[in-house]
Backbone as CSV, one residue per row, in Angstrom:
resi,resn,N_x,N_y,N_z,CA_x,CA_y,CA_z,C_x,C_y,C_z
1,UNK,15.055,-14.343,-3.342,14.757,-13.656,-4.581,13.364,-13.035,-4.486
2,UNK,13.436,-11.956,-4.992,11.783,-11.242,-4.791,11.300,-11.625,-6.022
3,UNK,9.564,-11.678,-5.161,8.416,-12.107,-6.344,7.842,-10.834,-7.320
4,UNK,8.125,-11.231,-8.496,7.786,-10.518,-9.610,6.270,-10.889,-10.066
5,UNK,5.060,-9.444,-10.229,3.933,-9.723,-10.335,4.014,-8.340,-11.370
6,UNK,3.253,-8.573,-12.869,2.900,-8.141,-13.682,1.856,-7.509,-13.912
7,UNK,0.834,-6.314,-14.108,-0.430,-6.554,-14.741,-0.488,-5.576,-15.910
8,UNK,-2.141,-5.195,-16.759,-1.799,-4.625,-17.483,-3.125,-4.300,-17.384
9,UNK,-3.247,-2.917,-17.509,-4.468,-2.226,-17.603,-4.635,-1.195,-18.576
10,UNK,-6.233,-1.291,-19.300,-6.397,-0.754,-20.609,-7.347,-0.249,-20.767
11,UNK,-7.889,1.115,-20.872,-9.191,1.722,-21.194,-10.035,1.323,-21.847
12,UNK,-11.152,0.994,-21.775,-12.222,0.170,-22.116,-13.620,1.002,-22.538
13,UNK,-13.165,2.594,-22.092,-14.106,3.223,-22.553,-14.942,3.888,-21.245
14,UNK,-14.937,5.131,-21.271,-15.583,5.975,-20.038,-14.534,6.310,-18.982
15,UNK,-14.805,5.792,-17.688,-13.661,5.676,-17.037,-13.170,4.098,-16.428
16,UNK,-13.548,3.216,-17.240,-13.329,1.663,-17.265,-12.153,1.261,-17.711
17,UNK,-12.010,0.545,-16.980,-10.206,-0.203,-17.096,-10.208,-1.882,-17.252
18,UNK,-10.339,-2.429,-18.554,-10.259,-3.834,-18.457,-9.022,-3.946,-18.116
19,UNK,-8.846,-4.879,-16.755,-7.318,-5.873,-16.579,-6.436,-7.050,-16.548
20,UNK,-5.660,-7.205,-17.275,-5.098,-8.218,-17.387,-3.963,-8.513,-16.662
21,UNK,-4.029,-9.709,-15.366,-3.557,-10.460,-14.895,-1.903,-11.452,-15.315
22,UNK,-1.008,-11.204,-14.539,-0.077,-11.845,-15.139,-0.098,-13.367,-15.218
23,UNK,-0.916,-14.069,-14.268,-1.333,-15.355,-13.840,-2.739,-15.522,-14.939
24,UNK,-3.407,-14.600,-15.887,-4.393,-15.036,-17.039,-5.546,-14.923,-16.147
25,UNK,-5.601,-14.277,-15.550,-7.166,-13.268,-15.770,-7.376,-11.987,-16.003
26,UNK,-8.473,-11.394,-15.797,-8.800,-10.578,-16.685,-10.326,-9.781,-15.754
27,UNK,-9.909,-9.033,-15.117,-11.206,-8.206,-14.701,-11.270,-6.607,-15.226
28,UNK,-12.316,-6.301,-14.887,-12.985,-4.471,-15.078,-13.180,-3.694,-13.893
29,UNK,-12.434,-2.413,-14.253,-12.364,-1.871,-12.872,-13.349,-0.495,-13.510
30,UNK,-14.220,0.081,-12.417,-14.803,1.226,-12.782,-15.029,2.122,-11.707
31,UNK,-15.194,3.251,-12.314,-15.630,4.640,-10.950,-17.194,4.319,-10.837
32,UNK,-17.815,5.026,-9.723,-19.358,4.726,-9.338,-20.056,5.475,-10.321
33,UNK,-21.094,5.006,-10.484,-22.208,6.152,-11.435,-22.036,6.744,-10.283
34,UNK,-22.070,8.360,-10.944,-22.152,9.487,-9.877,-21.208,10.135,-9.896
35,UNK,-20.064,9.358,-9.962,-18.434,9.741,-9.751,-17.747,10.141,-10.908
36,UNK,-18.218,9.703,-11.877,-17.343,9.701,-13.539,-17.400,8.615,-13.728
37,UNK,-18.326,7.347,-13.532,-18.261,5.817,-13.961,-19.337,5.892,-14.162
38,UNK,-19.850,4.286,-14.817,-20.925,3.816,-14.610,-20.914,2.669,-13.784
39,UNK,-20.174,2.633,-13.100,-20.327,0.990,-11.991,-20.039,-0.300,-12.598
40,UNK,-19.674,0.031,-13.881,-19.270,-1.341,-14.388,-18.736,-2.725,-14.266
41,UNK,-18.152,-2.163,-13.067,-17.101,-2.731,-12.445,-16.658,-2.733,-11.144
42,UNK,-16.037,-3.356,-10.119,-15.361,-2.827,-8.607,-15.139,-1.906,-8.869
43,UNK,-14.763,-0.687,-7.970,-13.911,0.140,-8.427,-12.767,-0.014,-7.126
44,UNK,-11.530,0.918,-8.000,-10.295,0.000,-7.271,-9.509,0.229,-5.572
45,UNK,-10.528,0.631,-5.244,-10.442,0.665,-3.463,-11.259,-0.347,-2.731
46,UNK,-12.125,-1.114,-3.232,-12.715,-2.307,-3.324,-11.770,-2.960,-3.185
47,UNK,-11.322,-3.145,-4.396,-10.105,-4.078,-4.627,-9.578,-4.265,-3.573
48,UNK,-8.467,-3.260,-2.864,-7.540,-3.224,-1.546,-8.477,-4.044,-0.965
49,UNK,-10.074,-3.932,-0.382,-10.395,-4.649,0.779,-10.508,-6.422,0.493
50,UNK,-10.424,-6.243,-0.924,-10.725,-7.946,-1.681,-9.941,-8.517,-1.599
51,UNK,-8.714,-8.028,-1.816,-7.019,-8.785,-1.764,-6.769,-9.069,-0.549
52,UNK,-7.237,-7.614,0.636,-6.926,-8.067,2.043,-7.939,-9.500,2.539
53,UNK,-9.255,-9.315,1.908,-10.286,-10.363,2.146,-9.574,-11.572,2.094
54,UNK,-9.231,-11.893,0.985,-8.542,-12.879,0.154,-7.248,-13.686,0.567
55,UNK,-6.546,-12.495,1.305,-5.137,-13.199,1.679,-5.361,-13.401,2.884
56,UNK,-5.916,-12.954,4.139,-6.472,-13.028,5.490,-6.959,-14.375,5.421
57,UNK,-7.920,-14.661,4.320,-8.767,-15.967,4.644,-7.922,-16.488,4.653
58,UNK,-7.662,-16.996,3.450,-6.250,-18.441,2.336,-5.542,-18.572,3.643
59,UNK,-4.665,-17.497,4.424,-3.818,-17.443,5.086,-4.299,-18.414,6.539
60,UNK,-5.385,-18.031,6.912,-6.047,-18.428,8.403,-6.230,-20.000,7.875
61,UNK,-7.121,-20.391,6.959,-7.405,-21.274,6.335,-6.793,-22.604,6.410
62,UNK,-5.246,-21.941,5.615,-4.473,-23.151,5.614,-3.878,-23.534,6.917
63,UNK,-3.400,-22.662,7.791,-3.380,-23.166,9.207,-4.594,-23.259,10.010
64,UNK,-5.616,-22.803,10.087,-6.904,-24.406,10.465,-6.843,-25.309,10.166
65,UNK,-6.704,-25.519,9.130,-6.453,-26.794,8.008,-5.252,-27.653,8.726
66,UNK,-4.148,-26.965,8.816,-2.978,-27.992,9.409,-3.064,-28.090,11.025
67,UNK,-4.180,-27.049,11.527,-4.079,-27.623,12.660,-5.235,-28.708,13.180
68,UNK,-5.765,-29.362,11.855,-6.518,-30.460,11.889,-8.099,-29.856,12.319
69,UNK,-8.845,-28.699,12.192,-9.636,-27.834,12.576,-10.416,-28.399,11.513
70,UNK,-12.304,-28.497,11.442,-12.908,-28.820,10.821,-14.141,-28.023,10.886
71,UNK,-13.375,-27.089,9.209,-13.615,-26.240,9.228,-14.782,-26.402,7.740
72,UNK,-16.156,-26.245,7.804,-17.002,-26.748,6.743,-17.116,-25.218,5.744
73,UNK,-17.272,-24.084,6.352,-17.700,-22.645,5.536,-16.580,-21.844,6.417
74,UNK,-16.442,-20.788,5.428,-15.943,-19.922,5.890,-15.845,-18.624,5.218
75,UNK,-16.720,-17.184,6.177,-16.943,-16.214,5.214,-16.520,-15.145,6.037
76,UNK,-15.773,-14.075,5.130,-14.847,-12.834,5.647,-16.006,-11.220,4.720
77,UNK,-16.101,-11.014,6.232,-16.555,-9.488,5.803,-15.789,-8.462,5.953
78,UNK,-15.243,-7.710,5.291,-14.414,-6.449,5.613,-15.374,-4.922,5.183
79,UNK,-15.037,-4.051,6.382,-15.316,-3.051,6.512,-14.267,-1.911,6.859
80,UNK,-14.235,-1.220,5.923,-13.236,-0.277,5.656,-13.871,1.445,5.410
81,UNK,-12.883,2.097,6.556,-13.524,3.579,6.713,-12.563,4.496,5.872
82,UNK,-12.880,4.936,5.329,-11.841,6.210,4.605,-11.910,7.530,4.463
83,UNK,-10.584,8.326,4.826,-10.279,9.535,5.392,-11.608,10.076,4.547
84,UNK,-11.857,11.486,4.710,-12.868,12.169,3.941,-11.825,13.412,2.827
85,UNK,-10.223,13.527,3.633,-9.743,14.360,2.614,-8.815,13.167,1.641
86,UNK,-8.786,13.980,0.055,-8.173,13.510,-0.638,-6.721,12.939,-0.358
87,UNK,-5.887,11.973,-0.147,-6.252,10.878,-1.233,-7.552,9.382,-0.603
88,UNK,-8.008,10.087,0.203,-8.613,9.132,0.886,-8.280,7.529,1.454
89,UNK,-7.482,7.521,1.961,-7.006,6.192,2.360,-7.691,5.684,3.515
90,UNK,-7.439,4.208,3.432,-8.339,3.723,4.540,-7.657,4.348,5.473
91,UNK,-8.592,4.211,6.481,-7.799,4.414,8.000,-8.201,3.873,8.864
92,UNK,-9.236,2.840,8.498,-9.852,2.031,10.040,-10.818,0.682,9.002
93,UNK,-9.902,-0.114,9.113,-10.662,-1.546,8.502,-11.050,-3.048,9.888
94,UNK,-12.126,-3.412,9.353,-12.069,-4.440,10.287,-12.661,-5.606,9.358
95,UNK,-11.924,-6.411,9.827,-12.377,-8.137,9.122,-12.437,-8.869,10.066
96,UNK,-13.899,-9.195,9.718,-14.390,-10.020,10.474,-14.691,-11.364,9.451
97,UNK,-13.952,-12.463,10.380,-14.580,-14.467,10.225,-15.102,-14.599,10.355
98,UNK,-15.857,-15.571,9.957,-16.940,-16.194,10.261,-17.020,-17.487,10.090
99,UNK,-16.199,-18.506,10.915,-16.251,-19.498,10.956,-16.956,-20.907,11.401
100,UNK,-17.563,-21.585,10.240,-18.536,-22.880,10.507,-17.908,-23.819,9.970
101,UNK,-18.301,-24.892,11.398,-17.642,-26.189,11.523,-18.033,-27.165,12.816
102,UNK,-17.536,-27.936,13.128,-17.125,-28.655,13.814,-16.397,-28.629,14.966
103,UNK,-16.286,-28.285,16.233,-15.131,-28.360,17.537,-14.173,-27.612,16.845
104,UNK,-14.588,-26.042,16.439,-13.507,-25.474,15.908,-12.590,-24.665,17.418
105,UNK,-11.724,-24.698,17.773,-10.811,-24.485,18.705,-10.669,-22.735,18.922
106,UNK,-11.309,-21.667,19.705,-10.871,-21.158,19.351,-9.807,-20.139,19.797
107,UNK,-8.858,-20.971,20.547,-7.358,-20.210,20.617,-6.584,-21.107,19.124
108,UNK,-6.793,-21.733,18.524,-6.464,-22.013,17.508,-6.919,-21.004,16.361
109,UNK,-8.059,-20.524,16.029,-8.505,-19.481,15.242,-7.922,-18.325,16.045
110,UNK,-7.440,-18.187,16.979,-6.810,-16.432,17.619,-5.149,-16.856,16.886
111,UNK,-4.819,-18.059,17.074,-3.305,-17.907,17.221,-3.488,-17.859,15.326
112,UNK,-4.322,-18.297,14.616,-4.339,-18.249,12.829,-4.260,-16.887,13.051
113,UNK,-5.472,-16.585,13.322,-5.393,-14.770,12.897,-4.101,-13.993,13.611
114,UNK,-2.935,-14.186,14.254,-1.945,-13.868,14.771,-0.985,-14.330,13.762
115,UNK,-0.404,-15.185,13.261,0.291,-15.445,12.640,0.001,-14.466,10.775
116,UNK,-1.892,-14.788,10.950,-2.076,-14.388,9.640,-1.711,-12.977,9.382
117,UNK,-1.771,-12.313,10.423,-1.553,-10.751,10.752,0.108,-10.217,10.915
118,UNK,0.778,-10.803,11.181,1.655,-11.027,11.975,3.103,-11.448,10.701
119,UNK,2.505,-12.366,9.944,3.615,-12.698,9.096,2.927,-13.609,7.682
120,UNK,2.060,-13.670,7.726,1.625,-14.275,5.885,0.599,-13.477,5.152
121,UNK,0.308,-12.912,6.013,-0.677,-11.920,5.104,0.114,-10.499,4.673
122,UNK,0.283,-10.635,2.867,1.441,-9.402,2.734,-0.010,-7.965,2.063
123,UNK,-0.833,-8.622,2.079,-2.189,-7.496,2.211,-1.966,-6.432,3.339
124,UNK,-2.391,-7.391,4.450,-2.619,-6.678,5.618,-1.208,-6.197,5.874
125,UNK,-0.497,-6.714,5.678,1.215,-5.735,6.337,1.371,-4.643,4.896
126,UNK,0.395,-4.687,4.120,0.817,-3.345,3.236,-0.302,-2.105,3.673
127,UNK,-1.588,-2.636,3.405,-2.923,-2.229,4.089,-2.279,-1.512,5.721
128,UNK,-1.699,-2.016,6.540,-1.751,-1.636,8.079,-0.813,-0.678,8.209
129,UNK,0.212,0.245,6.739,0.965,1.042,7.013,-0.153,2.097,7.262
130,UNK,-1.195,2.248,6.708,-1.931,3.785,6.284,-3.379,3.212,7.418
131,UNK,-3.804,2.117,7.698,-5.284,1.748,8.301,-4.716,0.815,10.023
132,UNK,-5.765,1.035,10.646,-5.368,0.180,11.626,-6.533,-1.103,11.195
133,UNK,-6.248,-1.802,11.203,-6.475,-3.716,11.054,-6.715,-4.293,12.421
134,UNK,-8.024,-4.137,12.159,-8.989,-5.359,13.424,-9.537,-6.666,12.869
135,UNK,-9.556,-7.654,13.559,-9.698,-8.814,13.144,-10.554,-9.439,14.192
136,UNK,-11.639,-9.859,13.736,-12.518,-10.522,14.602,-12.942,-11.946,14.045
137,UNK,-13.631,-12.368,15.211,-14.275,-13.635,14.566,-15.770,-14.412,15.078
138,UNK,-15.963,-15.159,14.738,-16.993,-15.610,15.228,-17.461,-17.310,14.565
139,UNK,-17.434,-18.340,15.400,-17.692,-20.028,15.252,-18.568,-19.808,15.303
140,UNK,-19.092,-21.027,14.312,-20.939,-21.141,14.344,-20.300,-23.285,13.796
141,UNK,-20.895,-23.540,15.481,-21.554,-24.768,15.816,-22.006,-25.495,14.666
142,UNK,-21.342,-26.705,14.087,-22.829,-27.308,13.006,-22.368,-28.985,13.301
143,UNK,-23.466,-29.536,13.183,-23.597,-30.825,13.770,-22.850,-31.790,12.518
């Protein structure tokens, strides 16, 4: 059965969009000062790299996690290039890990980010029709 996801978005004044979440939250999306916004807010190509941020980690995460990996921090930078003609879509993103811990393994962090790429991350398999998706990483040692 396919997953049904709701939201609802509502002018807030300028070019601001308060949104409401089918799961009960509630964020503000805005264009840049400069652009027709005042920055109020992400604005919503952000977003794409936040969701990809978001599901990449959770995804890698929980298989470190089950593969008994001790894993103390963990922080995802994404960098995303976009066309210069309209509609501007990404076309070259890279996320990079940054993983701190303990004897973290890392053909265990290659085979996460393979699987995460590969089959649980429904970001990146929507993201990778229009961008090519690099994935890097990097362990940092902590006693």
């Amino acid at each position: 059965m396919a997953k049904h996801m709701d939201i609802n978005a509502r002018l807030a004044g300028g070019m601001r969009f308060d949104i409401a979440t089918g799961s009960g939250y509630t964020l503000r999306l805005d264009m840049a000062a400069g652009e027709g916004g005042e920055g109020a807010g992400p604005q919503p190509m952000e977003m794409l790299l936040v969701g990809l941020a978001g599901c990449a980690g959770m995804s890698n995460l929980l298989i470190l996690r089950k593969r008994k990996q001790d894993v103390r921090d963990y922080e995802i930078r994404v960098h995303g290039e976009r066309a210069e003609a309209h509609p501007q879509v990404f076309t070259e993103i890279t996320v990079e890990h940054v993983i701190t811990g303990r004897q973290i393994k890392p053909a265990v962090v290659e085979h996460a980010m393979l699987l995460t790429k590969q089959k649980y991350c429904a970001a990146s398999a929507m993201l990778e029709k229009a961008a090519r998706i690099s994935h890097i990483y990097k362990i940092v040692e902590v006693e």
